[in-house]
Structure formats: C-alpha cells, structure tokens
VOKETOR-765801 format. One record per residue (C-alpha): residue number from 1; residue in three letters; x, y, z. Coordinates in steps of 0.05 Angstrom, whole numbers. Example, Ala and Ser with C-alpha at 12.3 -4.5 7.8 and 13.67 -1.06 7.14 Angstrom:
<recs>
<rec><k>1</k><r>ala</r><xx>246</xx><yy>-90</yy><zz>156</zz></rec>
<rec><k>2</k><r>ser</r><xx>273</xx><yy>-21</yy><zz>143</zz></rec>
</recs>
This chain:
<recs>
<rec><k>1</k><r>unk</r><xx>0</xx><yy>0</yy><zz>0</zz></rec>
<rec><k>2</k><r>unk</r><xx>27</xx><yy>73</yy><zz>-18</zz></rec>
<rec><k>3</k><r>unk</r><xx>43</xx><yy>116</yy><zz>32</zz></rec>
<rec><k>4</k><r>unk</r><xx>-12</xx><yy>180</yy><zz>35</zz></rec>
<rec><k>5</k><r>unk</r><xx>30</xx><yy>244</yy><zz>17</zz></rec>
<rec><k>6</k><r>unk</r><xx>2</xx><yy>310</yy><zz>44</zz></rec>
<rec><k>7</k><r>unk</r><xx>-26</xx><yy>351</yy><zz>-15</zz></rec>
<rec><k>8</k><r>unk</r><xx>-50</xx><yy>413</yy><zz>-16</zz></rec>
<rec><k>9</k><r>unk</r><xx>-121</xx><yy>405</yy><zz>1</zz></rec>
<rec><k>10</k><r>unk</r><xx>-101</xx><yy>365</yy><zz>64</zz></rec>
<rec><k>11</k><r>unk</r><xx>-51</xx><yy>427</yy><zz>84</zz></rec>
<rec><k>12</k><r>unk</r><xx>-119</xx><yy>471</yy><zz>73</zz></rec>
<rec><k>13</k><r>unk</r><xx>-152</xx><yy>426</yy><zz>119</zz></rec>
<rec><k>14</k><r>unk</r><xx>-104</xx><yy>422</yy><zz>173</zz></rec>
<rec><k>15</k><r>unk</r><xx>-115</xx><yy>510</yy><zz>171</zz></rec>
<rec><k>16</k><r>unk</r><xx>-180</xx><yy>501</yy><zz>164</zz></rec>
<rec><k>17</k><r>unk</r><xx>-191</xx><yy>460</yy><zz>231</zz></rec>
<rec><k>18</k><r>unk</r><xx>-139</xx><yy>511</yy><zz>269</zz></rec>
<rec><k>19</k><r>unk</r><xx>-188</xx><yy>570</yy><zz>230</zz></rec>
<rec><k>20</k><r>unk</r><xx>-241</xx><yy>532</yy><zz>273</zz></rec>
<rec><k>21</k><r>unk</r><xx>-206</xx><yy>524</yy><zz>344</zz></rec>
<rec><k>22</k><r>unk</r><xx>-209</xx><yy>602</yy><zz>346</zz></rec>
<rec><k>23</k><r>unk</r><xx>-274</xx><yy>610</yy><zz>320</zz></rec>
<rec><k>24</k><r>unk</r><xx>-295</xx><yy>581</yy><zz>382</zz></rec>
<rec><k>25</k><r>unk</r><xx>-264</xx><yy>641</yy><zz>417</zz></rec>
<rec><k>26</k><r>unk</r><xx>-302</xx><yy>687</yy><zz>379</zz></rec>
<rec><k>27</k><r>unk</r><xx>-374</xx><yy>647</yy><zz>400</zz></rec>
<rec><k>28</k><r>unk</r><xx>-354</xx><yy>645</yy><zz>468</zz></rec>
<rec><k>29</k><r>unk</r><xx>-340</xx><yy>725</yy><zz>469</zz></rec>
<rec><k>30</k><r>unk</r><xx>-412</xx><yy>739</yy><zz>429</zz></rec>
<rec><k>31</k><r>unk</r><xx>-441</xx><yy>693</yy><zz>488</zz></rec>
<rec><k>32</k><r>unk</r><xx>-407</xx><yy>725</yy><zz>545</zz></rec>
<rec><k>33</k><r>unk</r><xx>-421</xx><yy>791</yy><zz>517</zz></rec>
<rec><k>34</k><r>unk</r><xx>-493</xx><yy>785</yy><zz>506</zz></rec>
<rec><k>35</k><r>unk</r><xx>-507</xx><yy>754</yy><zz>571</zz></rec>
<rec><k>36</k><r>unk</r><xx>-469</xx><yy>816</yy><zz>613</zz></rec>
<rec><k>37</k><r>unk</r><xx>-504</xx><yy>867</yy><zz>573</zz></rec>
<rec><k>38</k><r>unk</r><xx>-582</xx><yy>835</yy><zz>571</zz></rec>
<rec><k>39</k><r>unk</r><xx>-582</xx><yy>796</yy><zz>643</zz></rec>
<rec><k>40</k><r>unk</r><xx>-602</xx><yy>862</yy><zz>671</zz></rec>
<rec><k>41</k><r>unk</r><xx>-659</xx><yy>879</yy><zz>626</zz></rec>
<rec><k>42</k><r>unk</r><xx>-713</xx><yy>863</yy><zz>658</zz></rec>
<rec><k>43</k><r>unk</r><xx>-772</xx><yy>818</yy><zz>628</zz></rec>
<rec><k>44</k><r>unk</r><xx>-785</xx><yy>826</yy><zz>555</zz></rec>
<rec><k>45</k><r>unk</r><xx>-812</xx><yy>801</yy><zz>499</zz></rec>
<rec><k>46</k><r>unk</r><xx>-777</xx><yy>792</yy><zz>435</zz></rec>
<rec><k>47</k><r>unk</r><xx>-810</xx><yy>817</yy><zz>369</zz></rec>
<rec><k>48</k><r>unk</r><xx>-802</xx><yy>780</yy><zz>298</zz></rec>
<rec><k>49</k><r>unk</r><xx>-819</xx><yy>802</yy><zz>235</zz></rec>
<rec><k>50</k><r>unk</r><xx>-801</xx><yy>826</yy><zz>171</zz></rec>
<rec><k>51</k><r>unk</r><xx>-743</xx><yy>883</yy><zz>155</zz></rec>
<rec><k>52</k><r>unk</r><xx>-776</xx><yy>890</yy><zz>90</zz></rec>
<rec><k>53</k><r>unk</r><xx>-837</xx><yy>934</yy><zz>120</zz></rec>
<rec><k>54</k><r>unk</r><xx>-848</xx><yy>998</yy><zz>103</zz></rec>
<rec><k>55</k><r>unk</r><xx>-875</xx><yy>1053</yy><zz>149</zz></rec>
<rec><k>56</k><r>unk</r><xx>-935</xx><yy>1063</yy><zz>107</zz></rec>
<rec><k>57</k><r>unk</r><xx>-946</xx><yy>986</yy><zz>122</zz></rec>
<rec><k>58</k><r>unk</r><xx>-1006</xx><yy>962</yy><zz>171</zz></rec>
<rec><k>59</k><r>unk</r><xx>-962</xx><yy>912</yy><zz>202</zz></rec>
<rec><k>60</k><r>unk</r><xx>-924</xx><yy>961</yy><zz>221</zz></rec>
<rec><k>61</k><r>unk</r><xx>-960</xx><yy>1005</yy><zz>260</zz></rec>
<rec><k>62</k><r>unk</r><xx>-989</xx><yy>949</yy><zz>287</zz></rec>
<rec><k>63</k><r>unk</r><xx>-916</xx><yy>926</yy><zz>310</zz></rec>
<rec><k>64</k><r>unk</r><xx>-910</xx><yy>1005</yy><zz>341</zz></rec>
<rec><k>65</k><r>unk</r><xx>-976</xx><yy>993</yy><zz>386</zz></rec>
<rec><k>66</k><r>unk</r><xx>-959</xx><yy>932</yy><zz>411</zz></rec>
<rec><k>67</k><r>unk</r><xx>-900</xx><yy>951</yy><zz>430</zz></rec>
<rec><k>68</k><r>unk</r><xx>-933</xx><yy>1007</yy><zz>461</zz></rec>
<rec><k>69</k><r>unk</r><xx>-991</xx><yy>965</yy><zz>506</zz></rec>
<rec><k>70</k><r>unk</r><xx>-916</xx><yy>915</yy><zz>522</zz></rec>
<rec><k>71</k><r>unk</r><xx>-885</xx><yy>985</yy><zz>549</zz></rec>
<rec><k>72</k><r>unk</r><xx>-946</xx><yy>1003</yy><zz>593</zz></rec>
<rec><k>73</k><r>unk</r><xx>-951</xx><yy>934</yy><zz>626</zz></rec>
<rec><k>74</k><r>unk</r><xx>-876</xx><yy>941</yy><zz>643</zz></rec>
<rec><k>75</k><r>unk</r><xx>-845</xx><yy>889</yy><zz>593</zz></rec>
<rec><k>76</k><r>unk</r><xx>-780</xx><yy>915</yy><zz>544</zz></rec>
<rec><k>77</k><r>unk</r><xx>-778</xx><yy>897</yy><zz>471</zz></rec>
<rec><k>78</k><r>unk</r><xx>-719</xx><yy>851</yy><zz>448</zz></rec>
<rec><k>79</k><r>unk</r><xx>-719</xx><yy>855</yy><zz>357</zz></rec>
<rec><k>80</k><r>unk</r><xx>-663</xx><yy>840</yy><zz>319</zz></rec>
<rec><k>81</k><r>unk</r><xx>-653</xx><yy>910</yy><zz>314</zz></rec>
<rec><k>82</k><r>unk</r><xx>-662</xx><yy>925</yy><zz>231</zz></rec>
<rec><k>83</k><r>unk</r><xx>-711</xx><yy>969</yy><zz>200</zz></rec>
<rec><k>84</k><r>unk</r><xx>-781</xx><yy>943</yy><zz>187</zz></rec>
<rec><k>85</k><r>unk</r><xx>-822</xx><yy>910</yy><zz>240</zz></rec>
<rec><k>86</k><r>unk</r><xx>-759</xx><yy>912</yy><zz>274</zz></rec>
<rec><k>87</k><r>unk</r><xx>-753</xx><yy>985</yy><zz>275</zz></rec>
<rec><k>88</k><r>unk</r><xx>-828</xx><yy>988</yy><zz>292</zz></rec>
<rec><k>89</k><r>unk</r><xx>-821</xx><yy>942</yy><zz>352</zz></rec>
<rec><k>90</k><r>unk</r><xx>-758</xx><yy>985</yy><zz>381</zz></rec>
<rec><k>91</k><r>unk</r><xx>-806</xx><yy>1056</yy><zz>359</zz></rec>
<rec><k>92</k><r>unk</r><xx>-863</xx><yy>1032</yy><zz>399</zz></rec>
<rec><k>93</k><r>unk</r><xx>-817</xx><yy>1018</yy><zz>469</zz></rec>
<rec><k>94</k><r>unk</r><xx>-769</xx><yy>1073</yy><zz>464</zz></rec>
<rec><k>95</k><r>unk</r><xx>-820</xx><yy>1123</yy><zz>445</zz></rec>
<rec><k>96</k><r>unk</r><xx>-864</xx><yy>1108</yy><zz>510</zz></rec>
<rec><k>97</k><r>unk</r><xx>-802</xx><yy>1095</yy><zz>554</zz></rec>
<rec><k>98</k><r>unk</r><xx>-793</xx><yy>1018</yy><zz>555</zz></rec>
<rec><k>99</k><r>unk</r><xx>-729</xx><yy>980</yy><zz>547</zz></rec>
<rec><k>100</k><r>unk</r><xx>-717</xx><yy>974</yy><zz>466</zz></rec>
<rec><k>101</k><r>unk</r><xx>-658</xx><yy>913</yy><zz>458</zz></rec>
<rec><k>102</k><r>unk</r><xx>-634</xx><yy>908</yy><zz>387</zz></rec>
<rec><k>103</k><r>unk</r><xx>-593</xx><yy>842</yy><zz>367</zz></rec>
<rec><k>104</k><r>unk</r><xx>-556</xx><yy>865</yy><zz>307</zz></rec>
<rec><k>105</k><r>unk</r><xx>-524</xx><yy>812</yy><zz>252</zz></rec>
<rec><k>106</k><r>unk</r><xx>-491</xx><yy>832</yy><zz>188</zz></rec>
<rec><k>107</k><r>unk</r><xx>-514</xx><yy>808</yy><zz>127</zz></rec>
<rec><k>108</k><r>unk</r><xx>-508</xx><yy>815</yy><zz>53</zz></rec>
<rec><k>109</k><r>unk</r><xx>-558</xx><yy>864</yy><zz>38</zz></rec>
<rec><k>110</k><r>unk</r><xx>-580</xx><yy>887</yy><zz>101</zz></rec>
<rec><k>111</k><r>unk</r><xx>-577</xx><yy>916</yy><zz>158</zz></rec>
<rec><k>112</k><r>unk</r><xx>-558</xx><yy>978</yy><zz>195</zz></rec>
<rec><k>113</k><r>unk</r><xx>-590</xx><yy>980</yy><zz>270</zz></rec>
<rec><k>114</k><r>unk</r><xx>-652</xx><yy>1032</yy><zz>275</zz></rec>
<rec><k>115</k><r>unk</r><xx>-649</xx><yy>1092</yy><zz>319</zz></rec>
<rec><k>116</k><r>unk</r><xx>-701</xx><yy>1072</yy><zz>365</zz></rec>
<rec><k>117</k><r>unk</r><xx>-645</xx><yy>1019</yy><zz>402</zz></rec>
<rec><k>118</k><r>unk</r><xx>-625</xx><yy>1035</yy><zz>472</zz></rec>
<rec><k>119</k><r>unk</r><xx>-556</xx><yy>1059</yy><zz>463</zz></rec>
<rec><k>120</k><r>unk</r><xx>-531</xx><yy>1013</yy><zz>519</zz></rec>
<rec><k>121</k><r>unk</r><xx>-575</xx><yy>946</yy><zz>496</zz></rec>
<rec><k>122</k><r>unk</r><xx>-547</xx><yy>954</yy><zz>410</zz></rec>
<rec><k>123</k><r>unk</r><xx>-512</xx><yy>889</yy><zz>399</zz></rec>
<rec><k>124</k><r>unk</r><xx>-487</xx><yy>868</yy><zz>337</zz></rec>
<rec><k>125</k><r>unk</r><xx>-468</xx><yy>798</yy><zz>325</zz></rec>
<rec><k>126</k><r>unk</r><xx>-437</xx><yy>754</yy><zz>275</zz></rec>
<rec><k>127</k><r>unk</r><xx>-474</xx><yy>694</yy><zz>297</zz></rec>
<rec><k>128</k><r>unk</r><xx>-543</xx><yy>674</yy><zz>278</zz></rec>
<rec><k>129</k><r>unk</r><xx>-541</xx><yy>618</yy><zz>327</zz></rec>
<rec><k>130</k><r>unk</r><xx>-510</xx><yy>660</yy><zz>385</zz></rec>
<rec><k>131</k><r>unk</r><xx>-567</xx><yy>712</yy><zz>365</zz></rec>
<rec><k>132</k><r>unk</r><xx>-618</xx><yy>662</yy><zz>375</zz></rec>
<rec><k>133</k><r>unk</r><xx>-601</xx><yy>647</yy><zz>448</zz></rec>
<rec><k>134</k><r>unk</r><xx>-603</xx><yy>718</yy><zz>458</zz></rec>
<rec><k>135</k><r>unk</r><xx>-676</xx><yy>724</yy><zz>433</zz></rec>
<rec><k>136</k><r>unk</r><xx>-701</xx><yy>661</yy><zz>466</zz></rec>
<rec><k>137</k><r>unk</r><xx>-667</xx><yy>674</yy><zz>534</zz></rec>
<rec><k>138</k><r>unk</r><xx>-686</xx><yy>736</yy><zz>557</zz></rec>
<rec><k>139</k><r>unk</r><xx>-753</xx><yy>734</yy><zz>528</zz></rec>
<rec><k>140</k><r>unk</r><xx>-819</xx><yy>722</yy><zz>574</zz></rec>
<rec><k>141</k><r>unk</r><xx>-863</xx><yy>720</yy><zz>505</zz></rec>
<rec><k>142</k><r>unk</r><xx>-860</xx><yy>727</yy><zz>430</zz></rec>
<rec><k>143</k><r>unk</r><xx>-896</xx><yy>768</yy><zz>389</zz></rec>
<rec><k>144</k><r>unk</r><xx>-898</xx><yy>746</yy><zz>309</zz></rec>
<rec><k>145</k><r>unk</r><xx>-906</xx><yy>798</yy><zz>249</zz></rec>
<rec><k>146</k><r>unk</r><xx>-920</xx><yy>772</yy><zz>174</zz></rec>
<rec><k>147</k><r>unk</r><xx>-845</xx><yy>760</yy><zz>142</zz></rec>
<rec><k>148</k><r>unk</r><xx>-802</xx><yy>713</yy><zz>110</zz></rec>
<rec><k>149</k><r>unk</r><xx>-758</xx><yy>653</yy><zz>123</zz></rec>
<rec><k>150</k><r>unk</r><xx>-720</xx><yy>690</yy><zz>181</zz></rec>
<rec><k>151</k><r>unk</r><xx>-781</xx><yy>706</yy><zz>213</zz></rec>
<rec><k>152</k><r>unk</r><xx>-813</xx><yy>636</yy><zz>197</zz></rec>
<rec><k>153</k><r>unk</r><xx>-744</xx><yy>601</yy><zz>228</zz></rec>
<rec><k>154</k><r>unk</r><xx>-744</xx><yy>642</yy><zz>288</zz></rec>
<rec><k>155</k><r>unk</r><xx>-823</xx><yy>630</yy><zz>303</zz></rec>
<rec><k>156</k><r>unk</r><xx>-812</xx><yy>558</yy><zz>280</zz></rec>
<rec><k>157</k><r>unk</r><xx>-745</xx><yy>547</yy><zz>325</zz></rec>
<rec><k>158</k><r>unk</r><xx>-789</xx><yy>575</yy><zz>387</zz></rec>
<rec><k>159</k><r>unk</r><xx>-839</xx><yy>525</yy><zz>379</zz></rec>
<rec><k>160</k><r>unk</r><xx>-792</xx><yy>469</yy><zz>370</zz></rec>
<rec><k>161</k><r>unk</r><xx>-764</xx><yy>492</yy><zz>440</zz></rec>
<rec><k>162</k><r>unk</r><xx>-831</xx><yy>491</yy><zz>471</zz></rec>
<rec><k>163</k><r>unk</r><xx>-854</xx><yy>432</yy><zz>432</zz></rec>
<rec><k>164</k><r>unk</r><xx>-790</xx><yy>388</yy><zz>460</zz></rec>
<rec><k>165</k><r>unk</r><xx>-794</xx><yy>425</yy><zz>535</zz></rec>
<rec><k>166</k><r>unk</r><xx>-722</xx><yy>451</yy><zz>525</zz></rec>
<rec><k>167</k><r>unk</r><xx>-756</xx><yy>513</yy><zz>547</zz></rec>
<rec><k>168</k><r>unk</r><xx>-808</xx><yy>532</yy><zz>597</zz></rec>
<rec><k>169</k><r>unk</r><xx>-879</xx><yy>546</yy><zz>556</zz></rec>
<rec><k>170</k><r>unk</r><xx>-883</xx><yy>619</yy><zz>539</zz></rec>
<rec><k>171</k><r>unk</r><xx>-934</xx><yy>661</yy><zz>495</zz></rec>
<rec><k>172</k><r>unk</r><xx>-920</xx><yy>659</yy><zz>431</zz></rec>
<rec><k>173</k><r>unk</r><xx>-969</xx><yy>706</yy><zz>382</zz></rec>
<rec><k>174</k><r>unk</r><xx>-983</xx><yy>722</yy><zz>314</zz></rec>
<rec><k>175</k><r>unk</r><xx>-1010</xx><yy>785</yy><zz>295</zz></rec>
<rec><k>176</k><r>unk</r><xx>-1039</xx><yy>786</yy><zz>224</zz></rec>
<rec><k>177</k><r>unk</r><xx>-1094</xx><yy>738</yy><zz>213</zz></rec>
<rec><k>178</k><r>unk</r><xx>-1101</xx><yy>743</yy><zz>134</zz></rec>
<rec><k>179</k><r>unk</r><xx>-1022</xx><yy>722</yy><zz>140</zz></rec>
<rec><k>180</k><r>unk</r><xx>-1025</xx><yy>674</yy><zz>188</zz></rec>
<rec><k>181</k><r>unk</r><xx>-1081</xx><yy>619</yy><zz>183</zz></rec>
<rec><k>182</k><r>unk</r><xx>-1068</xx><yy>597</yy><zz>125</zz></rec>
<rec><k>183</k><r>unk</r><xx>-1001</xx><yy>566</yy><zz>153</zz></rec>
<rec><k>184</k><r>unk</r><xx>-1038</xx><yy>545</yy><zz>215</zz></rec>
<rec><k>185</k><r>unk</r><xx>-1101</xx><yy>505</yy><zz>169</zz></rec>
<rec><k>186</k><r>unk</r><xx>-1039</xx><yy>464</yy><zz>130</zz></rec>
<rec><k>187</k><r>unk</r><xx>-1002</xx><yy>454</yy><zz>188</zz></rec>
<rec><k>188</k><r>unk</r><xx>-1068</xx><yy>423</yy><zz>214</zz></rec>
<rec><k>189</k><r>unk</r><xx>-1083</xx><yy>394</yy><zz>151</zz></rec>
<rec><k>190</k><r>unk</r><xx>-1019</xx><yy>367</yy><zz>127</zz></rec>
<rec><k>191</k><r>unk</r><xx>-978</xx><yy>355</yy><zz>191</zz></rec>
<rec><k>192</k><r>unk</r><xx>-1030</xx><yy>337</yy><zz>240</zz></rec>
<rec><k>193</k><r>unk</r><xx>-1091</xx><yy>300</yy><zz>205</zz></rec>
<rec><k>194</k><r>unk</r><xx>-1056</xx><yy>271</yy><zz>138</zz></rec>
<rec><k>195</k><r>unk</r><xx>-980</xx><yy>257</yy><zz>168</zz></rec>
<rec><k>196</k><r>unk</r><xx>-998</xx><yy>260</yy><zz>257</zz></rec>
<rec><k>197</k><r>unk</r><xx>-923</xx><yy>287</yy><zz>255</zz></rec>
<rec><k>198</k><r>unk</r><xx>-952</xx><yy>324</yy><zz>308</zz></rec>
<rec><k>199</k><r>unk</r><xx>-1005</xx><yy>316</yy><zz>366</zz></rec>
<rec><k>200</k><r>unk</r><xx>-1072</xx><yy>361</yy><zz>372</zz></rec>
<rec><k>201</k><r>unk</r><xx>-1041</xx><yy>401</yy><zz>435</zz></rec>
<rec><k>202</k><r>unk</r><xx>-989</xx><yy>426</yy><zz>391</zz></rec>
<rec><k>203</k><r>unk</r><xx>-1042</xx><yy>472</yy><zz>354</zz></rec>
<rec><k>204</k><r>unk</r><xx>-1050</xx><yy>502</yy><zz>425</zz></rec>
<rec><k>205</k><r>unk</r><xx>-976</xx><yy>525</yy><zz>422</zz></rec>
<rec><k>206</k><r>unk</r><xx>-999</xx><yy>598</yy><zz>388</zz></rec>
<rec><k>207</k><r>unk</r><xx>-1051</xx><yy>643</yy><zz>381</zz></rec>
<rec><k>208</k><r>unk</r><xx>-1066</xx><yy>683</yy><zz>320</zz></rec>
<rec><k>209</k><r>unk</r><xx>-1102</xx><yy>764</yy><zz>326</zz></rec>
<rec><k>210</k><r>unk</r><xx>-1103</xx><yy>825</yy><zz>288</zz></rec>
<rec><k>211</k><r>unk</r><xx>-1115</xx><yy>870</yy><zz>355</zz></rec>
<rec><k>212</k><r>unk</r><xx>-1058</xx><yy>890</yy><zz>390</zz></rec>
<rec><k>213</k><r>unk</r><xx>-1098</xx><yy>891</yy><zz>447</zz></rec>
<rec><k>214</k><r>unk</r><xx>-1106</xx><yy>821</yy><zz>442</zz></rec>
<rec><k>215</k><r>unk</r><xx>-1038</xx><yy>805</yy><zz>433</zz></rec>
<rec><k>216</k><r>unk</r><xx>-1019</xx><yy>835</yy><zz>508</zz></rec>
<rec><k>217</k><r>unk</r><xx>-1078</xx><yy>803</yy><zz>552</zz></rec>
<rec><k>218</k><r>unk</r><xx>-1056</xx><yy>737</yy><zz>526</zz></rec>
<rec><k>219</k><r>unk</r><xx>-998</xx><yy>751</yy><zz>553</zz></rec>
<rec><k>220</k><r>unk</r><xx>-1010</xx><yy>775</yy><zz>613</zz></rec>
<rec><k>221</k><r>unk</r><xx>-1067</xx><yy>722</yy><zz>627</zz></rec>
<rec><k>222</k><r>unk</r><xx>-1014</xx><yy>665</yy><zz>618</zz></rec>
<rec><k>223</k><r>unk</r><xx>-970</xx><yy>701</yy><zz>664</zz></rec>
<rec><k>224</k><r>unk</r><xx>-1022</xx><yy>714</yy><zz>706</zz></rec>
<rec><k>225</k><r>unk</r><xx>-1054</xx><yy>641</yy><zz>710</zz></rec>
<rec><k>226</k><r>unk</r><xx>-1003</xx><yy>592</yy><zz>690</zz></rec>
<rec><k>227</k><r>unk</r><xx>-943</xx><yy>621</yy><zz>726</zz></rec>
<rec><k>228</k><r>unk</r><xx>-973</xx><yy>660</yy><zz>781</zz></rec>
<rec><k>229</k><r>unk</r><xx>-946</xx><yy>728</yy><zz>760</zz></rec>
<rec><k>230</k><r>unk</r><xx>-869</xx><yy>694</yy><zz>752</zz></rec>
<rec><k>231</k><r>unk</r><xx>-821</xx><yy>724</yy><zz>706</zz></rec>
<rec><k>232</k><r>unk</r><xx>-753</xx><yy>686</yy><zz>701</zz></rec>
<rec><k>233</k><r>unk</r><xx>-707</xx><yy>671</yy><zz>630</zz></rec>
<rec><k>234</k><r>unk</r><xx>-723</xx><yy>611</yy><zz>596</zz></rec>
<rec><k>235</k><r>unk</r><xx>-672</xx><yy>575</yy><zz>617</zz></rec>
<rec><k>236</k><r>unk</r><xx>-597</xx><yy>566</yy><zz>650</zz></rec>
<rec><k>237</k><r>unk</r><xx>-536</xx><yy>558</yy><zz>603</zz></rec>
</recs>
C-alpha cells in the first residue's frame, strides 16, 4: 500500500480545523457579551418580523402599538434590531419609555441598527445561532409579524423549543390573521390529520389576532394564570 503524501487540500484542511479552534473564541466572546449586557434587562418580549416593511405598512403600526400596550404593562422589547417590523417594535418601546434591545447581525444586503435601540442594549453579532439564544433567553413571550424565512425560522425554532420542553412554555403570538391561518389550516391539515407528525395540543402552542390589544392580555393572562405572576429567563446555560 502507498504511503498518503500530504497535498494541498489536506494542508488547507489542517488550517482550516486551526481557523475553527479560534472560532470558538469568537462564539464564546458573542455569548459572554450578550449575557453581561441583557441579564439586567428586565422581562421582555422579543419581536419577529419582517425588515422588509415599510412605514406606510399596517403591520407596522401594528408592531408600534404593541410595542406600546408591552411598554405600559412594564415588559422591554428585544428585535433584531433592523428596519421594518424591527424598527417598529424598538419605535413603539423607546418612544413610550420601555427597554428597546436590538440584536444586530450583518448580512449581505442588510442591515444597519434603527435609531429607536437603547444605546446601551445595540448588539451586533456575527452569529445567527448566538443571536438566537439571545432572543429566546431573555424573552418572557413572543410576538410574530407577517415575514419571511428568518421570521418563519425564528417563530418555528421557538416552537420546536416549547414543543421538546427545552424551554419553559411561553406566549408565543401572531399578529396578522389574513397572514397567518393559512399556515396554521396546512399545518393542521398536512402535519396533524394527513401525516400525525404532530399531536392536537401542539395547535395550542400559538394564538393568531389582528388587535394588539389582544396580543398583550394573552400575555398577561398566561403570566397571570399559568405562572402566578413569575417572570424568570427561559432557561440556564
């Protein structure tokens, strides 16, 4: 048998698994970072939807109002920190005095933080997994505007979490009913009746309304009768 001679794609590989190594030191800073600057915030609830919105847009100044009614019952607003419903969520906190988080990311053709973002809680980061924690942590609900895939994966990954009990059962809300039931009659449809890839009590996981009104006294009812007024993260790292 021939002896294997190192080539030039294995010398890449041997740099590309010490390129590795120290991106691990580079996760562990984005982690250590975001949990100094957010475990002070308070309770909040973390805002998804799409950075595609435009001012003129419904949606979004139905994302302003309910981040309004979340200011006046004392909960912050965590978005990821872009324009659209993003900007909207972080308008309707910081506006009416609440805490307005925004989890930056860079990306190819967006996105520059809005000006509605605490200047203390603006965090950009090069992670969309570390991101996720950040959202998912320090969030005591989640509020869901019409986008696209990001918004789908985030309200999808949040699910999954309550779903599997890896975290503690939180609100989760869609505004936007014209948007929204569709998706919820083929998940019924499809995943539940044709496939059972999921049980009934999964359909009970989120609510769908167009009134922002809505959107805050099922949050504050859950907190209110399921956890006895109890605000805590979702969970210990």
């Amino acid at each position: 048998m021939s002896e294997i001679k190192p080539t030039r794609t294995m010398r890449q590989w041997t740099r590309i698994k010490g390129e590795n190594s120290w991106t691990l030191f580079k996760v562990l800073a984005e982690f250590v970072e975001g949990f100094d600057r957010l475990n002070e915030i308070g309770p909040c609830v973390s805002i998804f939807g799409s950075a595609r919105t435009q001012p003129d847009n419904l949606y979004y100044d139905l994302a302003v109002e309910v981040s309004r009614l979340l200011t006046e019952e004392g909960f912050g607003v965590i978005t990821g920190g872009g324009p659209g419903i993003m900007e909207a969520g972080n308008k309707g906190a910081s506006l009416y005095g609440g805490v307005s988080v925004g989890l930056n990311i860079d990306l190819p053709f967006e996105q520059s933080h809005n000006p509605y973002i605490d200047y203390d809680k603006n965090l950009k980061h090069r992670f969309f997994f570390v991101r996720k924690v950040m959202f998912v942590k320090y969030a005591q609900a989640f509020v869901v505007l019409p986008g696209g895939f990001g918004t789908l994966d985030e309200m999808f990954e949040v699910l999954t979490l309550i779903q599997t009990k890896k975290i503690t059962r939180v609100p989760v809300v869609c505004v936007g009913t014209k948007y929204w039931s569709g998706l919820k009659e083929w998940i019924k449809d499809a995943m539940l009746t044709q496939s059972s890839n999921i049980n009934p009590d999964d359909l009970k996981l989120f609510d769908i309304t167009d009134d922002p009104a809505e959107v805050v006294k099922i949050i504050t009812e859950f907190y209110a009768t399921e956890r006895q007024g109890q605000l805590s993260p979702n969970y210990e790292l």
